[in-house]
C-alpha positions in Angstrom: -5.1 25.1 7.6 -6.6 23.3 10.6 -4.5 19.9 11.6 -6.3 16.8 13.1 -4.6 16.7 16.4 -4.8 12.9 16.4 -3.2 13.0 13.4 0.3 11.7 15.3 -2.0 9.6 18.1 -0.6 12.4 20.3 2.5 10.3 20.6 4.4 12.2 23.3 7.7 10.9 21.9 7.3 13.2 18.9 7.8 17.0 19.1 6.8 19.4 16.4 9.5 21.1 14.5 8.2 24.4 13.9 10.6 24.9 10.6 11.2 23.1 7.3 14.7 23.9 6.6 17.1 21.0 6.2 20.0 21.7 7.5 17.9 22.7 11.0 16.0 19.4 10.6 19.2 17.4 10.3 21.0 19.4 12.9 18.2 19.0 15.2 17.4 15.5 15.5 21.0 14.5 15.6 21.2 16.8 18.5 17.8 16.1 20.4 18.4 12.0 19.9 19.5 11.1 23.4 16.8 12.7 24.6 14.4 9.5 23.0 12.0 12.6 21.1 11.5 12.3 17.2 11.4 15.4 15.5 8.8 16.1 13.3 8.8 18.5 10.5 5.8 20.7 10.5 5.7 20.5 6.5 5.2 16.9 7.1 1.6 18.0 8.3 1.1 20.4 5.7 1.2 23.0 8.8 1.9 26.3 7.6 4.8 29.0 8.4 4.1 30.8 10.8 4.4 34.9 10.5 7.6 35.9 12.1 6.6 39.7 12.8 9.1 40.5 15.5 12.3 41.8 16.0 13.8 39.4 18.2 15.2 36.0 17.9 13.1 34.7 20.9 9.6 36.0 20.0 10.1 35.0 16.8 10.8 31.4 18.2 7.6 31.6 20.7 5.5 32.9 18.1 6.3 29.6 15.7 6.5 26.8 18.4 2.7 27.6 19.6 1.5 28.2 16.0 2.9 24.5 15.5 1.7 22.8 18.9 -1.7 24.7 18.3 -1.9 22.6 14.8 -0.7 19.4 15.6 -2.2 18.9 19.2 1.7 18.1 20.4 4.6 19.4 21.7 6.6 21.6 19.7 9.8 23.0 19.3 11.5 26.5 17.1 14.4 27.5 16.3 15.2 31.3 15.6 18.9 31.9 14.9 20.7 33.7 12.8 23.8 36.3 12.5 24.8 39.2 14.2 27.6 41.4 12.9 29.5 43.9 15.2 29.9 46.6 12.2 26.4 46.8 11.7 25.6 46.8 15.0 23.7 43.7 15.7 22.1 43.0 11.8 20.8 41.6 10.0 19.9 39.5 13.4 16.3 37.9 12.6 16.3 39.2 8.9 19.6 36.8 8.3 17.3 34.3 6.3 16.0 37.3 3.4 19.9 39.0 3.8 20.5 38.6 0.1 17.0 40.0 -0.7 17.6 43.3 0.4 20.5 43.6 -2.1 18.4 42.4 -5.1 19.4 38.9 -4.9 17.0 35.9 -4.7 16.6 34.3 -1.4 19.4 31.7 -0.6 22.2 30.2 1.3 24.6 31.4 -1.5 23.1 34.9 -2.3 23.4 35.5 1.1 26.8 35.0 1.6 27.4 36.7 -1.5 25.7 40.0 -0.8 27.4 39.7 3.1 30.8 39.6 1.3 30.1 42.3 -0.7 28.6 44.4 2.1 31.8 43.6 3.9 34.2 44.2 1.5 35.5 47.3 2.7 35.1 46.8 6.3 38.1 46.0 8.9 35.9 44.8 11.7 34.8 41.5 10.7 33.8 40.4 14.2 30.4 38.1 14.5 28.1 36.1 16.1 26.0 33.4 15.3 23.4 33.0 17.5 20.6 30.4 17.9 17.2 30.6 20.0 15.4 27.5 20.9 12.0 27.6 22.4 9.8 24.7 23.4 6.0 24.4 24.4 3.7 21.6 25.8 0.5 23.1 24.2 0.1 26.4 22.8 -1.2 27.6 26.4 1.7 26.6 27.8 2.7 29.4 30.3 6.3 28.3 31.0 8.0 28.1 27.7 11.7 26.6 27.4 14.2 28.6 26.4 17.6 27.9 25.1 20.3 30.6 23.5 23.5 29.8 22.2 25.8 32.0 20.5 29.3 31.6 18.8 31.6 34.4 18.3 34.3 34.0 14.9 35.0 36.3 12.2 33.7 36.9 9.4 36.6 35.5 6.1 36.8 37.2 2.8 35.5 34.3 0.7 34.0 31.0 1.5 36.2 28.4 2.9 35.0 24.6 3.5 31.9 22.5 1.8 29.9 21.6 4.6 27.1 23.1 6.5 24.9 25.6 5.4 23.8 29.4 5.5 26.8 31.5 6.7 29.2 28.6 7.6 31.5 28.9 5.0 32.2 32.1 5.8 31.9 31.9 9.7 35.9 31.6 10.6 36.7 30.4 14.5 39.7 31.1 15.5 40.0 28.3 18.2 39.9 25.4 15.1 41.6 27.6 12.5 38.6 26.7 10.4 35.5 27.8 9.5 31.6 26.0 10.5 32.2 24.7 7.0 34.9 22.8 7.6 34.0 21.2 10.5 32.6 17.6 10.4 29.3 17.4 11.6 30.1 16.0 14.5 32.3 18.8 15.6 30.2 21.9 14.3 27.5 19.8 16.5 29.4 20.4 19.5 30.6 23.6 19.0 27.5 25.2 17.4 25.5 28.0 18.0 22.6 25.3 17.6 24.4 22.3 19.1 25.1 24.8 22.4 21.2 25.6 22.5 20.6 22.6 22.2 22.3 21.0 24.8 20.5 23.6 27.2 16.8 22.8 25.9 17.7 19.0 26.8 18.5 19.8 29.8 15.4 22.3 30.7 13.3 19.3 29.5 14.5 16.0 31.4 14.3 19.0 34.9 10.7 20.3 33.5 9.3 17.5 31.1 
């Protein structure tokens, strides 16, 4: 679907989110805020998803921040994250979003940490990362992407602790809280996330680069 790209009067406060999930968008403009940019949720445009046909978080990421900046004639901003488990050798890594689906299950937050406990169920090493890849472009020519990784190590608990959060947080323990992601307040998984650590980066590439 082509975009007008004066649809936003290429206001260069505003960057493209290149994702319509929720808990991202909330995540994300709590984090970028003292930075002055508005995030913008692609769906808000009616731009579409983007295919994510690669097997690595920061392709993946590339891929959908220029399919969004090429839309909306601005900035834009992706985030590809997701988890990485030590027993299966990296996985499900940038399939975590359709985990459940594999098993039968619908896709979901819920279903997949219901199929990952059940997957898990007889397995001792429960060791895991959560890992989140931000990459932003000026335009979609842009030949010096930002990039931003952070990644959280925990363990992976036998059933879900904690209402907060989404995707795997309930069941993402870190042993330097005694909690998991899901107990956290906001404020705290902010500072301590996998997302909240990329995102600190990002800010910084862009007041040096921007």
């Amino acid at each position: 679907m082509h975009v007008n790209p004066n649809r936003l009067e290429a206001d260069l406060s505003k960057i493209i989110l290149a994702s319509n999930n929720q808990g991202k968008l909330v995540e994300l403009r709590a984090l970028f805020a003292p930075l002055g940019y508005e995030l913008v949720p692609q769906g808000q445009l009616d731009i579409p998803e983007a295919e994510e046909p690669f097997r690595t978080f920061v392709e993946n990421a590339l891929t959908k921040a220029r399919h969004a900046s090429a839309a909306a004639g601005l900035p834009a901003v992706a985030d590809d994250a997701g988890l990485c488990l030590d027993a299966f050798g990296g996985l499900p890594g940038v399939d975590t979003a359709y985990y459940a689906v594999q098993f039968g299950y619908a896709k979901g937050d819920a279903n997949n940490v219901r199929a990952l406990l059940e997957q898990m169920q007889a397995v001792d090493n429960r060791r895991a990362a959560l890992v989140s890849t931000l990459v932003a472009v000026r335009s979609p020519q842009d030949p010096e992407p930002l990039i931003a990784v952070g990644r959280v190590v925990g363990e992976i608990t036998r059933a879900p602790v904690g209402e907060g959060g989404f995707g795997f947080d309930p069941v993402m323990f870190l042993a330097e809280f005694g909690k998991t992601f899901a107990q956290l307040t906001p404020e705290v998984k902010n500072a301590n996330s996998h997302r909240g650590r990329a995102a600190r980066d990002m800010l910084a590439l862009m007041r040096e680069r921007w």
